[in-house]
C-alpha positions, -999 to +999 in steps of 0.1 A: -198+302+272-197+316+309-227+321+330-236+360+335-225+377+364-246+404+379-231+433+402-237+460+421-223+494+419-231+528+435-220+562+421-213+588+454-221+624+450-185+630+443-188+607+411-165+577+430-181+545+414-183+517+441-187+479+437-215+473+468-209+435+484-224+418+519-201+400+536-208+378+568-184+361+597-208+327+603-174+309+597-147+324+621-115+334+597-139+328+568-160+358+556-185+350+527-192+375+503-226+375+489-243+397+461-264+422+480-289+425+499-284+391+522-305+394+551-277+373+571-244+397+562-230+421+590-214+441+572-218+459+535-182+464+513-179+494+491-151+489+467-133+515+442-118+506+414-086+521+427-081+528+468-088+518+500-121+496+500-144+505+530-172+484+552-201+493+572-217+473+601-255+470+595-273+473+627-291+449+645-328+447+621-313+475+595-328+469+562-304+457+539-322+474+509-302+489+476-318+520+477-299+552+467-301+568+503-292+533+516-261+534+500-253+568+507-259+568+546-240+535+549-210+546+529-210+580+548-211+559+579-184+530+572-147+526+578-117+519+559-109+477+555-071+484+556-040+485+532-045+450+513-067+451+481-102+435+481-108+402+459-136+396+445-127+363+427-126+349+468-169+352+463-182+318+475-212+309+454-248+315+473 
């Protein structure tokens, strides 16, 4: 039997569904990938099930909170990651 998994997803006002993840840089060339909220990411992930994923840089002291307006002002404010498709299977345990 395999241990649950729990994960975060945020629906935008346009009805996109988006798998939320914090990733941080401690390692250089290694980001980590942590269920959200982790106080020590940089950055949050917004994934679609099909597309581009995109990232936001949390400002120094932001609150890394899950709450609905979070979400929405961080996505508004975050960038495309590029071409190559997110993995979530690379997650490193916490």
């Amino acid at each position: 039997m395999s241990s649950p998994r729990v994960e975060i997803y945020f629906l935008d006002g346009e009805g996109v569904r988006w798998r939320v993840h914090d990733v941080d840089y401690r390692t250089p060339g290694k980001p980590r990938v942590n269920l959200p909220p982790e106080a020590r990411s940089t950055y949050r992930a917004f994934v679609p099930r099909s597309g581009a994923a995109r990232v936001y840089r949390f400002l120094p002291g932001e609150p890394r909170g899950l709450t609905t307006e979070h979400l929405a002002r961080q996505l508004a404010g975050s960038e495309y990651l590029g071409a190559d498709p997110f993995d979530p299977t690379s997650r490193t345990p916490l």
